[in-house]
C-alpha positions in Angstrom: 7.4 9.7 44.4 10.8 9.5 42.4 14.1 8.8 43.2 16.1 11.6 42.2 20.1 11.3 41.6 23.0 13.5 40.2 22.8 11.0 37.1 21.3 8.4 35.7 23.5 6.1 32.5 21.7 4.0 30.3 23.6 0.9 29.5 25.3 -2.1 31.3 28.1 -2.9 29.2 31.7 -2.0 29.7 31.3 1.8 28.9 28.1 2.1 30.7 29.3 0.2 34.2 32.5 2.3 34.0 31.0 5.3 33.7 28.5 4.4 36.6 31.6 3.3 38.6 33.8 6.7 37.8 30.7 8.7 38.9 30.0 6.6 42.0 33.5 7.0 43.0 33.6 10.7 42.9 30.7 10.9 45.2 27.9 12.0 42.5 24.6 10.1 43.5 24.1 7.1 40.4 21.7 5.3 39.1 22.9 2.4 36.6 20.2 0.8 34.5 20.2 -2.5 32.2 17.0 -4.2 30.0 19.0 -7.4 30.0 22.1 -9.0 31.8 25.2 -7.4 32.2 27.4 -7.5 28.8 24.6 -8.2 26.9 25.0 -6.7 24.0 28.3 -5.2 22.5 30.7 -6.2 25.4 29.8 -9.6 25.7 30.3 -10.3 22.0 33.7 -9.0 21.8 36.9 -10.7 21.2 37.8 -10.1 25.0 41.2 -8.4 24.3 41.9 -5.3 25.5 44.4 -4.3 22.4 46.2 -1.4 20.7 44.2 -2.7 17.4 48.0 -2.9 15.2 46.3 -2.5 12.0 44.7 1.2 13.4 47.8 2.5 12.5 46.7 2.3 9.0 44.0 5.3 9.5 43.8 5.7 13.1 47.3 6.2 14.9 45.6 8.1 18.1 42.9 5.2 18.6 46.1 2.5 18.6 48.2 5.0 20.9 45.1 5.8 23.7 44.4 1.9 23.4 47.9 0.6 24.5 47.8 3.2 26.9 44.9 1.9 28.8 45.0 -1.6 28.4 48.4 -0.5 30.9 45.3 0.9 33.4 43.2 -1.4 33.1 46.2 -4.3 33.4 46.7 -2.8 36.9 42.9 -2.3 38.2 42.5 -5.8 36.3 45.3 -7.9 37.4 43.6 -11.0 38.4 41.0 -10.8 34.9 44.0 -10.2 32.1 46.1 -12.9 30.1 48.9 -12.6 27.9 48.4 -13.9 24.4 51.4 -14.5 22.0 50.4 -14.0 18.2 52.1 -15.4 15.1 51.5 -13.8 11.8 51.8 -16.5 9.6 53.0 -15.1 6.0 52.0 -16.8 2.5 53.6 -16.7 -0.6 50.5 -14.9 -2.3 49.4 -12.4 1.2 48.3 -9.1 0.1 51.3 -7.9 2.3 54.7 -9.7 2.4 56.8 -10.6 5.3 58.8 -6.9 4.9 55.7 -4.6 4.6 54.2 -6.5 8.0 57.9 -6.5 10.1 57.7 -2.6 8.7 54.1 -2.1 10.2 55.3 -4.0 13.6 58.0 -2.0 14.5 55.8 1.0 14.5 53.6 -0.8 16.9 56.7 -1.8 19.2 56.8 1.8 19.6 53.9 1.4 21.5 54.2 -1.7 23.1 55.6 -0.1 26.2 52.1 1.3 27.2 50.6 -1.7 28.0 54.0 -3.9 28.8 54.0 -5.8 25.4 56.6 -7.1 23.6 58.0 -6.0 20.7 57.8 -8.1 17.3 60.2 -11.0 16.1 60.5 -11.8 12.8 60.5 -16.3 12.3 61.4 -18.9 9.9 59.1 -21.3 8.5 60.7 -23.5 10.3 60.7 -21.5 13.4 57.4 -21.3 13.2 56.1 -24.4 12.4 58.2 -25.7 15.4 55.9 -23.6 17.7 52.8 -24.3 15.8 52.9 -27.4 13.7 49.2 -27.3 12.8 50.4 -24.4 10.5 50.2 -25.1 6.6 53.4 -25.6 5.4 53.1 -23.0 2.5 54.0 -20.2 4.6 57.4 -18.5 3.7 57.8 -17.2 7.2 56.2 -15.4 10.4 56.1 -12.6 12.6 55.4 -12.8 16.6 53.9 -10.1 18.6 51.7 -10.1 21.8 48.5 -8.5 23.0 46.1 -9.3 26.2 43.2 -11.2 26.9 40.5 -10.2 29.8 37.3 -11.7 30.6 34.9 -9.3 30.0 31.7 -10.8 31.7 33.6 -10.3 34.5 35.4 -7.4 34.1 31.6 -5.5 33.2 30.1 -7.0 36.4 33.2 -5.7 38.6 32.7 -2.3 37.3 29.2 -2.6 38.3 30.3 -3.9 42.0 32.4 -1.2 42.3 29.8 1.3 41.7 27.8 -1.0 44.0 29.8 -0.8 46.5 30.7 3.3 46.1 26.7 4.1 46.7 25.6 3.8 43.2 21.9 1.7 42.5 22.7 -0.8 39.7 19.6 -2.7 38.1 19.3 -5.0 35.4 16.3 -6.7 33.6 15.2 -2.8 33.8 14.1 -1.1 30.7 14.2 2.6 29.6 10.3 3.2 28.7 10.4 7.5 28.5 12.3 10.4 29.4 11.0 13.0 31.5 11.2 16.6 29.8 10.7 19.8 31.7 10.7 22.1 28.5 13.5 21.3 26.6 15.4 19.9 29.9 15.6 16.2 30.5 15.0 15.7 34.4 14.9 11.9 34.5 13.9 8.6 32.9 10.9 6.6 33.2 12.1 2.9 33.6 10.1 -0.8 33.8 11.0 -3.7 35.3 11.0 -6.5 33.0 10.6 -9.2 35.9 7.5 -7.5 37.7 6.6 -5.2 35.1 6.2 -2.4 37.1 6.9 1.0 36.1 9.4 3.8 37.8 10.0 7.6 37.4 13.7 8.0 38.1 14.9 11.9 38.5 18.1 12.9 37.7 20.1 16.2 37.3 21.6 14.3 34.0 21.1 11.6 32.4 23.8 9.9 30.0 23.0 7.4 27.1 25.4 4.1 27.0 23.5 2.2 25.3 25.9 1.0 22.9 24.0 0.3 19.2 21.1 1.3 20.9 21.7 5.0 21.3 20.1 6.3 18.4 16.9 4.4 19.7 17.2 6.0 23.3 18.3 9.7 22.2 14.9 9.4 19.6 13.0 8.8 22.8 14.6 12.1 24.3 13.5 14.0 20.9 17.9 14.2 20.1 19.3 13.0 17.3 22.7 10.3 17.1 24.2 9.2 13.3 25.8 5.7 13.7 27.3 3.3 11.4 26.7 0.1 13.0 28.6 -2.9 12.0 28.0 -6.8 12.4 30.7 -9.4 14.0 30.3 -12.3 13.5 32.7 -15.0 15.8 32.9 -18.6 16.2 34.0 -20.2 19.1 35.2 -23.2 19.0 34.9 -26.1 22.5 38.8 -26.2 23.3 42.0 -24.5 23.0 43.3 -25.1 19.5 46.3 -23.8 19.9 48.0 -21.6 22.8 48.9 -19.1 20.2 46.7 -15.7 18.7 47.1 -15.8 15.2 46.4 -12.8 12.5 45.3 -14.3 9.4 44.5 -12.5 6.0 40.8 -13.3 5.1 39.4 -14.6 1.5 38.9 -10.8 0.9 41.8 -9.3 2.0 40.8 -8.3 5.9 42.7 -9.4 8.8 40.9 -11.9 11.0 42.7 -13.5 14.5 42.5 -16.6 15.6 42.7 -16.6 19.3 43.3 -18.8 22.9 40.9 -17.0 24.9 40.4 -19.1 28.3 39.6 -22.6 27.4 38.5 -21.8 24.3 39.4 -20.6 20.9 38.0 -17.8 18.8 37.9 -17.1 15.1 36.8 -13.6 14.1 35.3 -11.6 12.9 33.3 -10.4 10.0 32.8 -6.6 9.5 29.5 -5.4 7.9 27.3 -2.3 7.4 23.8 -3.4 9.6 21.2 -1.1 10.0 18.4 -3.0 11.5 16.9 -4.2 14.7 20.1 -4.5 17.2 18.0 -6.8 18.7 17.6 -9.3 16.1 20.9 -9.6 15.0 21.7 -12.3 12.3 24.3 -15.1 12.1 24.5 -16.6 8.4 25.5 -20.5 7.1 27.9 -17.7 5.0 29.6 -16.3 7.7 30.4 -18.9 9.1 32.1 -20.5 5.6 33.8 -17.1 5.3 36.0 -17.6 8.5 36.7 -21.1 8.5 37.7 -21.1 4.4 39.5 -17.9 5.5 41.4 -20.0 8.6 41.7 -23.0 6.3 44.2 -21.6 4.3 46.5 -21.0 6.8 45.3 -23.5 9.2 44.3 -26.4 7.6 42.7 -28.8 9.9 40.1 -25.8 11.5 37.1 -27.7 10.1 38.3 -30.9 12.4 37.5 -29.0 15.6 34.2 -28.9 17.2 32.4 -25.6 17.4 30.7 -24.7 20.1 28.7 -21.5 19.0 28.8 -18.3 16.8 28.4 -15.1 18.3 27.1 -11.7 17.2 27.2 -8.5 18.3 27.4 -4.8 16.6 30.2 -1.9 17.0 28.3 1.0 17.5 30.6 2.8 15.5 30.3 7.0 14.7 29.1 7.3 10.9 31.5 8.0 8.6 30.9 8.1 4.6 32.9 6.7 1.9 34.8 4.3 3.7 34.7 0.0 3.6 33.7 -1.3 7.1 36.8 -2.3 8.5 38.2 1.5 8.0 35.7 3.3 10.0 37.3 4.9 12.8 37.2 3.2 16.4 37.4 6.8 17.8 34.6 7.6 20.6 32.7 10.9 20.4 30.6 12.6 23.3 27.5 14.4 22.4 26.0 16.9 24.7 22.4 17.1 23.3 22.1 20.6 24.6 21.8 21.7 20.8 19.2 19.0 20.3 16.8 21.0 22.7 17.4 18.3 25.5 19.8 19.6 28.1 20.7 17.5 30.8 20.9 14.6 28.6 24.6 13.0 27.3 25.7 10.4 24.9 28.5 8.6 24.5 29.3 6.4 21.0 32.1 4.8 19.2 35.4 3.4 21.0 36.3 -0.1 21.9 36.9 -2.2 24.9 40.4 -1.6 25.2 39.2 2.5 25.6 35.9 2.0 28.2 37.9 3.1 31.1 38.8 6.3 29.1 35.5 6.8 27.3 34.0 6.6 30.7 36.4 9.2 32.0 36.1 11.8 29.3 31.9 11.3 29.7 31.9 11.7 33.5 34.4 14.8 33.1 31.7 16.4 31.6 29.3 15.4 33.7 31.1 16.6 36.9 31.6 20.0 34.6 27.4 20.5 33.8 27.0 19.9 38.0 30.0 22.4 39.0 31.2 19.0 40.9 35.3 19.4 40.9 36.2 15.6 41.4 38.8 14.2 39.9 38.9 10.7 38.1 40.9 7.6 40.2 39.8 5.0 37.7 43.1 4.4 36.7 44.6 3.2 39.7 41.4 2.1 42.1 41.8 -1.9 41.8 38.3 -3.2 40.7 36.7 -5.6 43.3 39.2 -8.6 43.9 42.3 -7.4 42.4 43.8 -5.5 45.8 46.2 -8.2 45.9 47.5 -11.4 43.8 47.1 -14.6 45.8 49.2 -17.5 45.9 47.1 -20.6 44.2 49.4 -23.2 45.6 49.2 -22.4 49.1 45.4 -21.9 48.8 45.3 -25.2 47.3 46.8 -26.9 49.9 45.4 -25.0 52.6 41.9 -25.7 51.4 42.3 -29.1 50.0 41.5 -28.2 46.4 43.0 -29.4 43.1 45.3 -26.7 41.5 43.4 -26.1 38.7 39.7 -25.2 40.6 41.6 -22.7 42.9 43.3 -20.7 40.3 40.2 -20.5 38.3 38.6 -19.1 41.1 41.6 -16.6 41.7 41.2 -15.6 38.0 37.6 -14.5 38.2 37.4 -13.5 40.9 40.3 -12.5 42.5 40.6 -11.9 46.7 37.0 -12.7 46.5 37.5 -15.8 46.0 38.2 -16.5 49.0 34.6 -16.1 50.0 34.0 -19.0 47.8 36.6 -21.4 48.9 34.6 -20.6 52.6 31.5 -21.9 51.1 33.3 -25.4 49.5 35.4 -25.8 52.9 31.7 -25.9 54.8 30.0 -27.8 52.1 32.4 -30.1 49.9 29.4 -30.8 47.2 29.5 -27.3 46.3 32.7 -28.3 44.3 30.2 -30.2 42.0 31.0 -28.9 38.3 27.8 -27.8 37.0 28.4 -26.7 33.4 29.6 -28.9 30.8 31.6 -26.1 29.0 33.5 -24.5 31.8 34.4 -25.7 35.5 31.8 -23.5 36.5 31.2 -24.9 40.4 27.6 -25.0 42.3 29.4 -22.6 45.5 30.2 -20.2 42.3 26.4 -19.9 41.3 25.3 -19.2 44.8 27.8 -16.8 45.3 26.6 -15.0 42.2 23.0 -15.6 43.1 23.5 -13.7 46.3 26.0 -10.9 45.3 26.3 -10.4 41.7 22.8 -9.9 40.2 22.8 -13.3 38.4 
């Protein structure tokens, strides 16, 4: 017999565990469902920064303003998960915009600095510069500084989901969408099979929302509705260590901005922008670009090439379609379609946006959703802590109370938050649970079986 809830989302990446939380939260019976790991797809291959997106302001002033605005949210549901990171924009003679047209540009975006507690610009010397960052080349005629934020998003997507966890909603991963269930032209529910046992499941629900990132023109097909995309390839390296403990907007070989970011212990170069229209599952990384972001980082950061790389990610904006425009100029706005029109009511997708905008997107899609139910619950998103972030502990006190180096404690605080407490338990009881046991990150054994046992890893 099946399982019958007020709705069912499709998708466990940012958008799809917020929504799944928002709902939980205002008491509506959910059902969250993932074919791979949390962050999978989209989320995971993200830059991790929950930004206004500066350059925006170029086509797209209401994408840069609702941006700063909840990367302030998310900053305070978020604490323990964020980082500030301080960027230079490193100026050369020959730039396609000089050091007046960017100061110009960045005092618009002070204006909305205040949203999300960043500060505003400050225009440097070369020598000013190069004092805080000597690894620059020394053919730039000047800088400008600016700030955004940093989050980990691996864990900021698996939060969401314990949240929703933890409100009453189901959350299941390694679970694939395999048919819808029509009544008519009314969607009732979704047919769903676990990719571990392989069994199949009929899953009711009184609506069903699609958050599937750049796979939602693949799921809404399966529903017999119809969603345009223009999807777009990024392509990131990250490279083993911190390079430098400053962000950095570069201007690529072909004009586009790129950053060059301190993201945890690790830097990342990004990212390429292109038009890709095939499987989302097989998606490319080319020998080309790669050359394309380290030739473009060269020029203003000559000794890139010396550092080791540790991998190259990929991952696709599931941007809305838009004609006539170069990739990096399609719009970042979000769009909810209600597939009513498409003769399959009961059944809601949700495209477009960017991390810094989940919380929101979410929102806006489980408005409507509380709207088609005649629920009248209001959104608390926005100031509900996620899982952990309550309060901000003290790492030197922990540290000393628990007889742990500095540095393994306040990871632990910064993933995990209060929570980590719970981990600390397990090392006090069991001191080889310390043991490090990842080679790129001081990822501890007590970690893992904490995960094992209460985070769907």
């Amino acid at each position: 017999m099946a399982k019958t809830y007020d709705v069912a989302v499709i998708g466990g990446g940012a958008t799809g565990t917020g929504i799944a939380r928002d709902a939980a939260l205002r008491g509506l019976k959910t059902i969250l469902i993932e074919k791979k790991d949390f962050s999978a797809g989209t989320t995971g291959a993200c830059g991790g920064m929950i930004h206004g997106g500066s350059r925006y302001l170029l086509f797209d002033v209401e994408t840069t303003r609702l941006s700063c605005i909840d990367s302030g949210y998310i900053q305070n549901i978020a604490s323990n998960l964020i980082f500030r990171i301080p960027f230079l924009i490193p100026i050369m003679k020959d730039d396609k915009y000089g050091i007046e047209k960017w100061e110009a540009f960045l005092k618009v975006y002070d204006k909305f600095q205040k949203y999300k507690s960043g500060k505003g610009h400050t225009r440097l010397t070369k020598e000013e510069a190069l004092r805080l960052e000597p690894g620059l080349s020394h053919d730039i005629v000047g800088a400008l500084s600016m700030d955004e934020w940093g989050i980990d998003v691996f864990r900021l997507t698996v939060l969401n989901a314990l949240s929703a966890r933890e409100a009453g909603a189901d959350i299941r991963n390694h679970t694939e969408v395999a048919g819808f269930i029509k009544t008519g032209q009314r969607v009732k529910g979704i047919r769903v099979k676990d990719k571990i046992s392989g069994k199949t499941e009929d899953i009711e629900a009184r609506i069903v929302v699609n958050a599937a990132g750049p796979w939602v023109t693949k799921i809404a097909k399966m529903a017999g509705a119809s969603v345009k995309l223009r999807p777009s390839r990024g392509v990131q390296i990250v490279f083993e260590r911190r390079i430098s403990n400053l962000g950095m907007t570069i201007t690529a070989i072909d004009g586009r901005p790129l950053y060059f970011i301190p993201h945890e212990h690790t830097t990342i170069l990004g990212t390429t922008d292109d038009d890709y229209f095939g499987d989302p599952d097989n998606l490319p990384i080319y020998n080309d670009d790669i050359e394309y972001l380290l030739t473009s980082a060269q020029r203003v950061f000559p000794e890139i090439r010396k550092y080791r790389r540790m991998r190259a990610m990929a991952g696709l904006r599931p941007s809305l379609f838009e004609w006539g425009k170069v990739e990096e100029d399609v719009s970042r706005e979000f769009e909810i379609f209600d597939h009513e029109k498409d003769g399959a009511s009961g059944f809601i997708t949700i495209a477009g946006g960017k991390l810094a905008m989940y919380r929101l997107m979410a929102e806006k899609t489980t408005d409507l959703v509380c709207k088609k139910l005649k629920i009248k619950a209001k959104c608390t998103t926005h100031t509900t802590p996620l899982p952990g972030a309550e309060e901000n502990l003290d790492t030197i006190s922990l540290s000393e109370k628990f007889k742990l180096p500095f540095y393994v404690v306040k990871r632990l605080l910064f993933k995990y938050g209060t929570r980590a407490i719970d981990i600390l338990n397990m090392i006090k009881k069991d001191v080889y649970q310390v043991s490090i046991t990842c080679n790129c990150e001081a990822i501890t054994e007590a970690e893992l079986r904490y995960c094992i046992r209460n985070e769907w890893a």
